[in-house]
MIVEX-372097 format. One record per residue: x, y, z of N, C-alpha, C, O, CB in turn. Coordinates in steps of 0.05 Angstrom, whole numbers, plus 5000, padded with zeros to 4 digits. Atoms other than C-alpha are relative to their C-alpha. Glycine has a CB too. Layout:
XYZXYZXYZXYZXYZ
...
END
This chain:
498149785005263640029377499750104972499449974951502949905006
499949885029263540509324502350054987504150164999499150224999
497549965009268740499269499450254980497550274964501349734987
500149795026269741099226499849874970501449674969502850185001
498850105028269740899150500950304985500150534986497349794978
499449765017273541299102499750074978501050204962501650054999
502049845028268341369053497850255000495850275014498049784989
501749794993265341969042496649995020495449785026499550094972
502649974979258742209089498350054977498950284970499950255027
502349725008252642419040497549995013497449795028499050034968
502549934986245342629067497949764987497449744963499150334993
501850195012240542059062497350055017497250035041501149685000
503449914986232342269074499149825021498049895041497249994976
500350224981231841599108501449905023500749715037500049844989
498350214978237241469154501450285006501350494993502349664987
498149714990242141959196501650124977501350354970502549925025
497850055016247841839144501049764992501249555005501650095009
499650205010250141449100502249984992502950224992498749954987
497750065010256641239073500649994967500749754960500349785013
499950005035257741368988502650044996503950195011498350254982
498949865021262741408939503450025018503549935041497950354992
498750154991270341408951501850255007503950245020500749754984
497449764995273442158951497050225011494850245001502750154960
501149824994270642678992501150305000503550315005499349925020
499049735005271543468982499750115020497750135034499050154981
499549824976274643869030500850264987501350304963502349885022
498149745005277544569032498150224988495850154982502649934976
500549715024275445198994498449824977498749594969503750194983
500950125027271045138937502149954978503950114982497950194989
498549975015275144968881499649954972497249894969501449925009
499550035028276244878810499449694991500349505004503150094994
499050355011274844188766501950004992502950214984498749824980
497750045015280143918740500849754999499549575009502150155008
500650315001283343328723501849925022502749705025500749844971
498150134969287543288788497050065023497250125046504150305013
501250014972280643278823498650325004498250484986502849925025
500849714983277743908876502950025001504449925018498150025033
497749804984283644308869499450315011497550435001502350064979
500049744995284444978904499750164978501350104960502150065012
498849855014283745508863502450154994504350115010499150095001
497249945004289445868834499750345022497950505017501050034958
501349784987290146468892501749925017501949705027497050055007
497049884983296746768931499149955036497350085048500750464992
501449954971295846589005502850225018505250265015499249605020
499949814977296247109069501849975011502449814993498250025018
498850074975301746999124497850135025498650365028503250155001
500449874987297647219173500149905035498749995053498150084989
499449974979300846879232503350114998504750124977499249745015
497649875000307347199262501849854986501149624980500850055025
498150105006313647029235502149885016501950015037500850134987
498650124980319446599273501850095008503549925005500549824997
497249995002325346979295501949885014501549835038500650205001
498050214995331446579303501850175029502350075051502349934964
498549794983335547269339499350155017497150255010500950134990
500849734977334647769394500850264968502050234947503250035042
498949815012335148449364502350124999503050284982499150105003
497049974995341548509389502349884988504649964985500349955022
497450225013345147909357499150124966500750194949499249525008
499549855031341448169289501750274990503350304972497350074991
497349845006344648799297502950004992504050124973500250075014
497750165007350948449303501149894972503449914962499549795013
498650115027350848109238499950314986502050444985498049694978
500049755005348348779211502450204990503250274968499150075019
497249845004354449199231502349824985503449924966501250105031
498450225012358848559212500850064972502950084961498549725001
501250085029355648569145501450374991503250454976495249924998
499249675003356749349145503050035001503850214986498850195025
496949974995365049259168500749814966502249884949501549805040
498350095024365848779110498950144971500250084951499849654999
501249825010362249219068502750234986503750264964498050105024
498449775007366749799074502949965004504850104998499150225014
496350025001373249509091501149784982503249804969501549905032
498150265024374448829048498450124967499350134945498749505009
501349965033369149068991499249764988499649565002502250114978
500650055013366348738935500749934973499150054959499250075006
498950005031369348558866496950064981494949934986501849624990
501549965031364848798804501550074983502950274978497850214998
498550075032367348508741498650164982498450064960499849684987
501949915026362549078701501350205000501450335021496750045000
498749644999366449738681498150185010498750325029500650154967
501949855002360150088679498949865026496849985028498450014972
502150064975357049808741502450185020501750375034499249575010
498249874991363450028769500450345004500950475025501649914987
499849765004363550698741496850115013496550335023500850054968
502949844989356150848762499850045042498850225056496749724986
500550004984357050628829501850235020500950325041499949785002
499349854996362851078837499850305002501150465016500749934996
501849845007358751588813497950095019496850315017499049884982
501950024985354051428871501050085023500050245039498749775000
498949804975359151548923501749635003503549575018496950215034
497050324996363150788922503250104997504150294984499849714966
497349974993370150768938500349794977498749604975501249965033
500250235027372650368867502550065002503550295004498250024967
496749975004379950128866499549764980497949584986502549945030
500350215015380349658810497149874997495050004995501849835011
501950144996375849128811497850055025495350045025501249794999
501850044978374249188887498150325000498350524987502049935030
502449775007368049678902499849925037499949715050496349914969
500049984971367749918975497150155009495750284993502950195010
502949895001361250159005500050155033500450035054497249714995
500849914971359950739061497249875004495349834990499850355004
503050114998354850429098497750205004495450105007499949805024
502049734994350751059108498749944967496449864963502050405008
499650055024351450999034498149744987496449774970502849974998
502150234999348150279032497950105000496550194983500149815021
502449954994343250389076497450164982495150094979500650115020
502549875008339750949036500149924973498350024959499850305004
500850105035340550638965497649775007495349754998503349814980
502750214995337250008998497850135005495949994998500249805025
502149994977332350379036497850154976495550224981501050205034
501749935025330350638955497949734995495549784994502350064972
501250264997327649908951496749935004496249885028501549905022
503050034992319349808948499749805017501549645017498149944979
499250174979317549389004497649804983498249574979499750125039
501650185021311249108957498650104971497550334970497649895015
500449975020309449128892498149744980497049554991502550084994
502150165016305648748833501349944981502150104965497650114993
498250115029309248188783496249954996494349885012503449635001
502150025033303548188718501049674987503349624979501350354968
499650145009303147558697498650024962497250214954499449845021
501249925036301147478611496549985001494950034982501549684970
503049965000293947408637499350245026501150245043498349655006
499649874963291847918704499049785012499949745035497850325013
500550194967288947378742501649865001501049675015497549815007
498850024976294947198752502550135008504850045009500349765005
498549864989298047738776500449905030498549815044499050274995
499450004971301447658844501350215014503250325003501549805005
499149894982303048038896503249955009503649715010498349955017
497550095002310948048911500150235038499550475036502350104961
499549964973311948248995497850105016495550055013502150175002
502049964976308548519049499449715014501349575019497050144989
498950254982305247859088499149864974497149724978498549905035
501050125022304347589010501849754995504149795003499750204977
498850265005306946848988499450024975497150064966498949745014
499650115034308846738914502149725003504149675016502050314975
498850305000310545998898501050024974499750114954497749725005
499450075029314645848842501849754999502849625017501450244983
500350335004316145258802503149935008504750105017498949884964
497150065000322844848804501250164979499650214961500549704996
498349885017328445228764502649934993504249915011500250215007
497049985004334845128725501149655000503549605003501550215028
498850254991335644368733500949864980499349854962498349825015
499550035029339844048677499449704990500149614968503050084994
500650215006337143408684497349925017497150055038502349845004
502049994997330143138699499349585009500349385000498950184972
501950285003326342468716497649944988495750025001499249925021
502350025012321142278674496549875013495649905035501149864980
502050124988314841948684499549654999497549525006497850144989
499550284998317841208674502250015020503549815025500849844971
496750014975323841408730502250004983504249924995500649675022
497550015014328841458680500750264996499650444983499949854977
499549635002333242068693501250114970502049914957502850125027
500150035019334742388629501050325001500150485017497649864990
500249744999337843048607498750154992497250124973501250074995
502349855018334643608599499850084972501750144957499650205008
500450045034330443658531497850204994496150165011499049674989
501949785009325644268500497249755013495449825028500450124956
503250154993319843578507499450095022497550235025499649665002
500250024979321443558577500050265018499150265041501649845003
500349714987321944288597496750024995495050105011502050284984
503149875005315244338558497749885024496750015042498749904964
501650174976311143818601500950165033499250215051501449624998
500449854973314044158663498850325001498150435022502950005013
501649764997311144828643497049914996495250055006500950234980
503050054997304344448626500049865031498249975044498749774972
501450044972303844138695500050225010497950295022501249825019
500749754982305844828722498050215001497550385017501750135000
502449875003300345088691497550015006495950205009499650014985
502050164990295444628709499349955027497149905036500349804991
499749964969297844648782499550255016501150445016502449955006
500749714997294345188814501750115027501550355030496550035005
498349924981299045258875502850124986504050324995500549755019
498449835019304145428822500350374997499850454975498949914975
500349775014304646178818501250134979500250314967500050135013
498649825020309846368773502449754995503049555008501250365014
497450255008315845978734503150315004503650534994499549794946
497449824997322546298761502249894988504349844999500850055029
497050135019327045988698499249754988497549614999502949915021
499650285010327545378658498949815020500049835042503149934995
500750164980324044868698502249815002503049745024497449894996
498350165008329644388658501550124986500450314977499449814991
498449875016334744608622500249894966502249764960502449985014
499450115023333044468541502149944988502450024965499250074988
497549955014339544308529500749824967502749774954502249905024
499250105034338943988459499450234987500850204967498049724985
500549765015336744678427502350215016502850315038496450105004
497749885000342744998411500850345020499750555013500150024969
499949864981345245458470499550384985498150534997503049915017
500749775019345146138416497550065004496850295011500449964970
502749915008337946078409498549885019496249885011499049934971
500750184980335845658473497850225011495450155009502749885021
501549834994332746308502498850134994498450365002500450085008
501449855019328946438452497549805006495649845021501450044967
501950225002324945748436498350035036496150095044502249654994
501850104982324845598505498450265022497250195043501849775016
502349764994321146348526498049984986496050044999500850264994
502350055009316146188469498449815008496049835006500249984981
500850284984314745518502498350135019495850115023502649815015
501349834965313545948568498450094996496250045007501350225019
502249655011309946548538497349874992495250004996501350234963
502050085018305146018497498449785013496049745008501249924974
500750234983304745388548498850025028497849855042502149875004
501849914971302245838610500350334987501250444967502049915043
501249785006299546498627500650045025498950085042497250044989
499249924962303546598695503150094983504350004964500249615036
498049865003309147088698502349784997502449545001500250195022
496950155013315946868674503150145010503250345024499950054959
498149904993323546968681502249974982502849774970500449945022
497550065015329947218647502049985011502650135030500750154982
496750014994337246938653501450204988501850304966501349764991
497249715004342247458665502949864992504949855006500950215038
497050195014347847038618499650114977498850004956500349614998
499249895026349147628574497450224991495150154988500449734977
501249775008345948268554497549984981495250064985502050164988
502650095025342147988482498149905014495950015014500549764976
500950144985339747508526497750125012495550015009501749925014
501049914983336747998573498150134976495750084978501850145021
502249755011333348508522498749774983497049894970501450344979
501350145021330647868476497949885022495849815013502149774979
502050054982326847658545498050175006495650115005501049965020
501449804984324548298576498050014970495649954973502150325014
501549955019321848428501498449754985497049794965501650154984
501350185000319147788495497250005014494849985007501549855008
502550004965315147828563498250314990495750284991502850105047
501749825008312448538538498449984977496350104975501250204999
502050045027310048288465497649755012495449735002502249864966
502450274984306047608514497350195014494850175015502249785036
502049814982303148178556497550264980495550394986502650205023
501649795022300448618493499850275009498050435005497049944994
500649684994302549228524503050184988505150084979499650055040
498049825012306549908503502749955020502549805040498750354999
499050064984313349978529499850215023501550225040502149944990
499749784979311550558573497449865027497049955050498850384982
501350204982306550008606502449905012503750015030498149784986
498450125000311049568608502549995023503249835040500450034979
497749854969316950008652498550175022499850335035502550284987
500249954991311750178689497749725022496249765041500050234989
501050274990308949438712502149804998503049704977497549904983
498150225007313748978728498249704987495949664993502049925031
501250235017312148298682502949835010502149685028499450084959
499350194996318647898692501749985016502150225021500349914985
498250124988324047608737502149944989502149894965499449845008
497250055006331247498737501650035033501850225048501150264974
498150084981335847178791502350105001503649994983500649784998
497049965000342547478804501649835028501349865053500550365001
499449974983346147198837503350005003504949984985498549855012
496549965002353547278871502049805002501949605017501050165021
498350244999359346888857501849975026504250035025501850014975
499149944967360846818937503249774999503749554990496549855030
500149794983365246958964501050344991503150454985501649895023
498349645006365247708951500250084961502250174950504749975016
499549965024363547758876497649974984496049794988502149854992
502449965016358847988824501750054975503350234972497850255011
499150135024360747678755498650294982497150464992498649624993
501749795026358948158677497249834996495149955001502250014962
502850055000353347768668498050015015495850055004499849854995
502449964990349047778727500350375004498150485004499649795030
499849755002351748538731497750174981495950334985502550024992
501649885026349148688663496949955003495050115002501149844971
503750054992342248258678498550235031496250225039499649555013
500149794977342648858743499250264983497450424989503250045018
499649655020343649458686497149894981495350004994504350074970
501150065019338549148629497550045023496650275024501049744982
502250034985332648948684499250235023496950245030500449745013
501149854974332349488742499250234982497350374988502350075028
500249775011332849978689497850004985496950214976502150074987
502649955005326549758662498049945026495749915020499349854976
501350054980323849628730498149705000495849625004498550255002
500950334998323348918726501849895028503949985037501249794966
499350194982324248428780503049835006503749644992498149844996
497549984991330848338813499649755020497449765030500850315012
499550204972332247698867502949984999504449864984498749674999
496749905000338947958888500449685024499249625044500950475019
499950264969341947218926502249884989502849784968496949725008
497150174998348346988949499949715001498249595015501750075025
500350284988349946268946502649935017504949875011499649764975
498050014984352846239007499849755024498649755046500250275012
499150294981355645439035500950105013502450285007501849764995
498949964970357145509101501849784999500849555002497749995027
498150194997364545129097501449994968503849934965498549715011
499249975030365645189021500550284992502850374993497949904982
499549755003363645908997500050235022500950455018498450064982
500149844978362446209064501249885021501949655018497550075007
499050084979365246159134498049735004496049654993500150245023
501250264988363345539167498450005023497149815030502049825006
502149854980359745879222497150114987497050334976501750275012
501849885004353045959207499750285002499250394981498649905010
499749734999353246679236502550174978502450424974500450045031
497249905016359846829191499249984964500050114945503149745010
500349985023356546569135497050154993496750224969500649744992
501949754993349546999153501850314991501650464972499249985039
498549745013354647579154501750054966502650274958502350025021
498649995031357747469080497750024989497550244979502049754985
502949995018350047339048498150325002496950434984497849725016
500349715002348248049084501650204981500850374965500350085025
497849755017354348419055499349974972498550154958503749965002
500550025033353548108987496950074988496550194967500649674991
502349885005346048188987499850354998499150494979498349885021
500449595003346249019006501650004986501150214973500650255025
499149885022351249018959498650024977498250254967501849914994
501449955024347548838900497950075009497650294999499649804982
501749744997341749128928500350334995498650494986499549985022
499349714999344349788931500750054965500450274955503250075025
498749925026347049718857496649954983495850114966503449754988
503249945016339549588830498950315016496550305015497249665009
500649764987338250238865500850244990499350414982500949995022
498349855022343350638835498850014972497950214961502849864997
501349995035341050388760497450185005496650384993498849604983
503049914993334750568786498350025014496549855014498949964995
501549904965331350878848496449884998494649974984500050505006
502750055001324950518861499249664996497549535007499050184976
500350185009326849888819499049705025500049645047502550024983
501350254986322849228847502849794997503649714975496849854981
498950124984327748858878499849755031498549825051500550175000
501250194976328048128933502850035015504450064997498749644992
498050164979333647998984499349705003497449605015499850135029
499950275000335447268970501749895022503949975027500849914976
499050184984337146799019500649734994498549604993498750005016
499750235001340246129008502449865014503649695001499849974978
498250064980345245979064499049675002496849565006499750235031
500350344986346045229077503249975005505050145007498349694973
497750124992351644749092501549854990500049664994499849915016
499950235016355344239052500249805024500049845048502450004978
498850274987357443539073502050044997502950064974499549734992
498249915001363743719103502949714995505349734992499750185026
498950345018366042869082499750134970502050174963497149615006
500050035035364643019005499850234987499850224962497749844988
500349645001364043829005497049984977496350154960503850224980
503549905019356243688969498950115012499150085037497649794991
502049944986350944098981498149995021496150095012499449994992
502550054979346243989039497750235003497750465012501249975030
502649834994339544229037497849855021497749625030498450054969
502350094976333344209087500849925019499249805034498349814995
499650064973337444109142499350225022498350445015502649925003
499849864975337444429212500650354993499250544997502749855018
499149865003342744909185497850214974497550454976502649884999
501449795017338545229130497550045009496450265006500049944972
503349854989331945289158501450195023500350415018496949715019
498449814991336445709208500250224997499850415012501549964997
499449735013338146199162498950104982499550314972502050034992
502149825000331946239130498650145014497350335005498949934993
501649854973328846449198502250264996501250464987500049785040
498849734994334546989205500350154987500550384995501850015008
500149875028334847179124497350164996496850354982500249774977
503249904996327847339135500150295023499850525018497749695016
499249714982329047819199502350224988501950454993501449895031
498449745011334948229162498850114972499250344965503349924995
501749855017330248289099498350175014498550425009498549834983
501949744989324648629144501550135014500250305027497449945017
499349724994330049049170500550164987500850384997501650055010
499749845019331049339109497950054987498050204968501649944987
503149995017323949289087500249984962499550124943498350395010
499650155026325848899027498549704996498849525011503049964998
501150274996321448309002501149735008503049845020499149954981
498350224989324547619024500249764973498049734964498549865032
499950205008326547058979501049785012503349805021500850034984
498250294989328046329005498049754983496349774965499949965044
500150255021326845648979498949715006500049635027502749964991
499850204985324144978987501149674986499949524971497250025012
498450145017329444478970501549695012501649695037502150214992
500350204992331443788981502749924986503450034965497349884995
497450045018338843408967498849684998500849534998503750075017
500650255002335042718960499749974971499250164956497649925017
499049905021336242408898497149694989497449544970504350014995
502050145006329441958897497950185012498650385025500249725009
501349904996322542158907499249735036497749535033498350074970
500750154981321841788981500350275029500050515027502349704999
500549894973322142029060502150215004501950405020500249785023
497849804996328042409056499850244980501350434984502849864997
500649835017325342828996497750175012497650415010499449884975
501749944977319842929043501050255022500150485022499749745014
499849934973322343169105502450184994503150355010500449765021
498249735014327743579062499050224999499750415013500749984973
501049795007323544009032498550125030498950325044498249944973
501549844978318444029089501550255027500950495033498849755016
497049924987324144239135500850284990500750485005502449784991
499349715014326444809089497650134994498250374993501749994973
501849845009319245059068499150165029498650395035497849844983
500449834959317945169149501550144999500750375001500549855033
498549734999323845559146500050254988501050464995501849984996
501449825025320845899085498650245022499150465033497049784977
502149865003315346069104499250165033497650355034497749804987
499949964979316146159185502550274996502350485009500549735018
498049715008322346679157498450194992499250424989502249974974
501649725020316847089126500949964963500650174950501850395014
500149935030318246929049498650094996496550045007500249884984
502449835020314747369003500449784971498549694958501150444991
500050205030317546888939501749715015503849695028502350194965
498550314989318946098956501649944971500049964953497149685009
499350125029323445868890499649725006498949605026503250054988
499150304998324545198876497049775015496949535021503250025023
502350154985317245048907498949724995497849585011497850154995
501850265004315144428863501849984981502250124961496649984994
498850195027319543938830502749975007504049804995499850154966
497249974995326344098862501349675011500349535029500350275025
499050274987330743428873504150055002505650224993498749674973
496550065000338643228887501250255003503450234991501449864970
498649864997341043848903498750254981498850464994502549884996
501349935026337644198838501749864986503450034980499850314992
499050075021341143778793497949834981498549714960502349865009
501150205019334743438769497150035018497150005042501749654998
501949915007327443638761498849735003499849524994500050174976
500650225002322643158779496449945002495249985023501849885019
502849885003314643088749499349905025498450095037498149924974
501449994988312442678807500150125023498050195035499649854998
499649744981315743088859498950315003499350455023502350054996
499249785015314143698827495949985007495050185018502349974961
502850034986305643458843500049965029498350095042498549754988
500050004969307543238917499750285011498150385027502649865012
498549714983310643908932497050204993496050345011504150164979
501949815002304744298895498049965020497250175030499050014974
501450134981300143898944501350115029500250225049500249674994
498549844971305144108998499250315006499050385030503650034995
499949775018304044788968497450025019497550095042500249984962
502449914999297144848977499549945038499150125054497949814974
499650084965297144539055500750225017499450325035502649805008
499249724989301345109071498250195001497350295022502150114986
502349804998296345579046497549965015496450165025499250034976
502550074985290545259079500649975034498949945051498849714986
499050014970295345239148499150315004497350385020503849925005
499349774994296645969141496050214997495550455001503150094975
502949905000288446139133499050045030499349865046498049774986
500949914971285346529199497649775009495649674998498750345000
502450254982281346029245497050135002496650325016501049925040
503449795002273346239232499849905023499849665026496949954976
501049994976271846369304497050164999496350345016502350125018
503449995008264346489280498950025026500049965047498549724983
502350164977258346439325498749744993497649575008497250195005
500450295016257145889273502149785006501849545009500250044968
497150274999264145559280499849945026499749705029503850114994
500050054976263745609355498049725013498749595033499450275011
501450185000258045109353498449835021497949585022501249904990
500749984972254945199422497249714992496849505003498850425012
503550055010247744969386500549694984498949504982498450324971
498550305016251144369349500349805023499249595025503750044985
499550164978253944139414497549895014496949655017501650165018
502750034981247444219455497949784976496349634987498250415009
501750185017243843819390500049735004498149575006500550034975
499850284986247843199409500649925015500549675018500749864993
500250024973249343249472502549815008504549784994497149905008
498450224989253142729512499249664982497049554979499150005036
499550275009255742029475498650014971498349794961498649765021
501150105028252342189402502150024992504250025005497850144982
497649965025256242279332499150284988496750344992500049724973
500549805003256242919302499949984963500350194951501950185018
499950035024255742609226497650094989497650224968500749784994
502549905016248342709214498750345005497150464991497449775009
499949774988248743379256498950234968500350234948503550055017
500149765012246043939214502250174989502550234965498950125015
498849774999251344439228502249774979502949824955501050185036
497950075026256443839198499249924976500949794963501849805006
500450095026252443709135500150154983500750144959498149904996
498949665028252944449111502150064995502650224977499550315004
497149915007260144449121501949784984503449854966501550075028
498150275005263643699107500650094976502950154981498649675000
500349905017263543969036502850195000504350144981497450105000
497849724997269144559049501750095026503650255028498450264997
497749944979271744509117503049885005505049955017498949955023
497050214999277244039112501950064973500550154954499049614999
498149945023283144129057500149694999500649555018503250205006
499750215016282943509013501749894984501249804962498750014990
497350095022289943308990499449824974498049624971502349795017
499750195029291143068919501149795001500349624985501350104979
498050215001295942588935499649775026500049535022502950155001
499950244973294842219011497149814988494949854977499250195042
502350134996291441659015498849915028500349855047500349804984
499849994979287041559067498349765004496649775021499550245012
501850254997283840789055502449915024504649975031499349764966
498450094983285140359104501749714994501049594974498249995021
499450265014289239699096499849784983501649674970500249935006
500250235014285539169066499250174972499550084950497849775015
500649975030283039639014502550114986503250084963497450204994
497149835016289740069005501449744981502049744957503150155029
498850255008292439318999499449894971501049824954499149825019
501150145031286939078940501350194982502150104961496349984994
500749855029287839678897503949964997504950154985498050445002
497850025004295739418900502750265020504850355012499850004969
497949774980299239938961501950214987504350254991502249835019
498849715011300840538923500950165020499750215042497950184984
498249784985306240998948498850264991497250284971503449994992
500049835006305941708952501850054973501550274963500350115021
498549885015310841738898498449884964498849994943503449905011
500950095019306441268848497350114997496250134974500249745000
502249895008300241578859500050344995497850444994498049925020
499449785004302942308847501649934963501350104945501950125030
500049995019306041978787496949994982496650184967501749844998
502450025010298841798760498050225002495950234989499049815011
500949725002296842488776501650174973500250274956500750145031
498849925019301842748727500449894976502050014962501750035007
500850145017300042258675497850144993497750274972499749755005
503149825004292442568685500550184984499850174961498550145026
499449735013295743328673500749984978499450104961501850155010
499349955024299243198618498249864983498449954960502649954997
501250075028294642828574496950105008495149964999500349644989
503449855000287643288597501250254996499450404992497649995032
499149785008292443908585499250214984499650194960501649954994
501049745012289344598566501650265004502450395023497350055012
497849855003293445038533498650255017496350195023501050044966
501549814996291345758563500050274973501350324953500950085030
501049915033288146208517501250234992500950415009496750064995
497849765008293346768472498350094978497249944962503449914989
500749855021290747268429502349984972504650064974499750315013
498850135020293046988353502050244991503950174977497849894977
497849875009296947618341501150135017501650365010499750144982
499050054992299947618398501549765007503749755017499350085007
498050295013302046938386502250074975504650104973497749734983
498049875032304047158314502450155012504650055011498150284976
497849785002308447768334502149855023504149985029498750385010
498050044977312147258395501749824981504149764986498849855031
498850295014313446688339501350214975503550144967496949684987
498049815016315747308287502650095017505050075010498450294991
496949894982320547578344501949744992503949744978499550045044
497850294991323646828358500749954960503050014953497449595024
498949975026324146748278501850184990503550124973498350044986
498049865009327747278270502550105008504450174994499350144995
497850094985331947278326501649814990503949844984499349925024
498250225006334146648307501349984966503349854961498249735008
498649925024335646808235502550185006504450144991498050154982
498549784993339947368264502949825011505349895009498250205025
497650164985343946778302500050005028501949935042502550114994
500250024976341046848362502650235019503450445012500149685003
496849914990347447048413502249844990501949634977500449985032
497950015006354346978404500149645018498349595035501950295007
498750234979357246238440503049904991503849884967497949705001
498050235008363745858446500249794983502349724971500449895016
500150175016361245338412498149984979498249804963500149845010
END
């Protein structure tokens, strides 16, 4: 009987095949590096259909729903001026609340590009933002982190930095949508300063500003335009960075993400308009009830980046899940949110708005349930049609905590996806009529010709599985997925290559942040 071994095949002049060596390369040509054959860095296709969850009839449904609460309960906007513009636009404004004809909606949204192009500080790596395009980005916002001894730890400028060098290094990475960690030892005044030079200087993949306050906003956007070395009439006419708004559900859009609405669309920067809407907490407890609040609040702020500015690049965010209705926490990657990414995905392409959703996990170790979290929610991702995944690599506990060796699994996850979603070469080569007929009945197809030109690139070659078999997995001491993804992130960070900045464009980012911060940065409480 023949046993497979799972050491590589190479070509030996003397014998069919032979057995060498201990990692074999699959997949796409790719890049060296020190994580190995990785993929290159490169946006993958959707190019099978997408999943829908609804008939067209029940989407309608939420639709009009979304449309009744729309124009009869309204919206609070805490911004005078967002207020005053929208009334301006044709909103019904009593106070605080902001009422919306839906006719009215509809055609502000329907101002909305359906795809467009985020500029990253180098072009190759610009990405594509909708149509059937996938942008991955890194974990965001987490105020506490795990290190690479397991010890969780708050977040620290070291520890943000190391997560933008793995994200750099990780080519499934496409873009950082925020703080990977939250530096919270560098004083909150000047926090968004340092830690944008960090970004701007530690990668060469597009970036993002927090909408917490106006300075805030124009010391980013003009950050991101001095990284890119362009005028500002480039500049408002290429989107370069990102910014999250999102609503304080139920039914409310706060001055600050308002203002990050007025500061960003108006230079035609990147908008991810997204409710965070718990199904049982901030939203109805009905999945469909709480589908209908994430529509209303989404076309709302959609429609108000529209207003600032007809055209402006803009996502429809989705993040509908459920809590634990025992302890009212978060729940992610369940049932309920891959759900309503499948259906968040069908009411974005009714509006022909790009899609945001997420792939996120409430496990608060890197084991099976961090696993089957994320996986769970990224199918819902990516079967919804996302155009941007957040939270792609590194996300743990809910987001409360950033995590490096998670943060390599998931990019590995990352790349899988892309190599799923690749069209099947139905060749006259792939078909392999002539291969077949070579060995006929009862051979092996290892020394075969047709498989010695391919073994090399047909298969996708994970960074992280292992695929020895017992007694050897056993000698080398039975490494987990979670220890040998740490030892990958050991590799990155100490073979780390900065990417390469023109010195006065360095200069004029490290004069801005100097002088910002002489200035006092922003105002704070404390």
């Amino acid at each position: 009987m023949f046993v497979m071994s799972t050491r590589c095949i190479r070509k030996n002049p003397r014998s069919t095949f032979v057995f060498v060596g201990e990692r074999r390369r699959r997949g796409p040509k790719r890049t060296r590096s020190v994580i190995g054959d990785q993929p290159p860095f490169a946006q993958p296709q959707r190019r099978l259909p997408v999943t829908p969850l609804v008939t067209e009839e029940e989407l309608e449904a939420i639709h009009d729903a979304s449309l009744r609460v729309l124009s009869e309960t309204g919206i609070d906007f805490l911004h005078d001026d967002a207020r005053r513009m929208l009334a301006e636009a044709g909103a019904k404004v009593e106070g605080h609340r902001v009422r919306f004809d839906p006719d009215m909606v509809l055609e502000m949204v329907g101002r909305a590009p359906s795809e467009f192009t985020l500029h990253g500080r180098s072009p190759e790596r610009n990405v594509r933002i909708g149509g059937d395009w996938i942008t991955y980005a890194s974990v965001a916002s987490a105020p506490n982190y795990v290190d690479l001894d397991g010890e969780r730890r708050t977040g620290d400028r070291a520890g943000c930095q190391n997560f933008f060098r793995l994200g750099q290094m990780l080519n499934s990475v496409h873009t950082f949508a925020g703080f990977p960690v939250e530096p919270v030892d560098v004083h909150a005044s000047v926090r968004h300063l340092h830690a944008a030079y960090d970004a701007h200087t530690l990668t060469d993949k597009s970036f993002h500003v927090y909408s917490l306050g106006k300075q805030r906003n124009l010391d980013g956007i003009e950050m991101a335009r001095i990284s890119r070395g362009v005028d500002h009439e480039t500049f408002d006419r290429e989107p370069s960075i990102s910014s999250i708004i999102n609503a304080s559900s139920p039914l409310r859009y706060d001055h600050p993400m308002l203002e990050g609405i007025i500061q960003m669309s108006s230079r035609n920067q990147m908008i991810v308009i997204t409710p965070f809407t718990l199904a049982g907490a901030m939203a109805p407890i009905t999945l469909a009830g709480a589908l209908v609040q994430q529509n209303a609040e989404a076309l709302g702020g959609i429609a108000f980046t529209q207003v600032v500015r007809p055209g402006a690049p803009v996502l429809y965010g989705g993040f509908t899940s459920n809590v634990d209705m025992r302890s009212g926490a978060p729940a992610f990657g369940t049932p309920e949110y891959a759900k309503a990414a499948l259906v968040g995905g069908q009411l974005a392409r009714r509006y022909g708005v790009p899609y945001r959703s997420s792939a996120v996990s409430a496990s608060n170790a890197v084991d099976a349930q961090a696993g089957y979290e994320t996986v769970w929610a990224l199918w819902g991702a990516i079967m919804g049609g996302a155009n941007f995944v957040m939270h792609g690599a590194g996300w743990m506990e809910g987001g409360l905590h950033a995590s490096y060796d998670k943060m390599v699994i998931d990019a590995d996850l990352l790349h899988m996806v892309s190599k799923f979603l690749e069209p099947m070469d139905i060749s006259e080569d792939a078909l392999a009529v002539d291969a077949i007929a070579g060995v006929g009945p009862a051979g092996h197809f290892f020394g075969e010709a047709h498989t010695q030109s391919r073994y090399e690139t047909e298969f996708y070659g994970p960074m992280i599985s292992d695929w020895r078999n017992w007694e050897t997995w056993t000698e080398a001491g039975q490494p987990d997925a979670r220890s040998r993804a740490n030892g990958v992130a050991r590799d990155i960070l100490a073979n780390y290559e900065a990417p390469p900045i023109d010195d006065a464009i360095e200069a004029e980012l490290r004069d801005f942040v100097d002088r910002r911060v002489s200035e006092g940065g922003v105002a704070t409480d404390f």
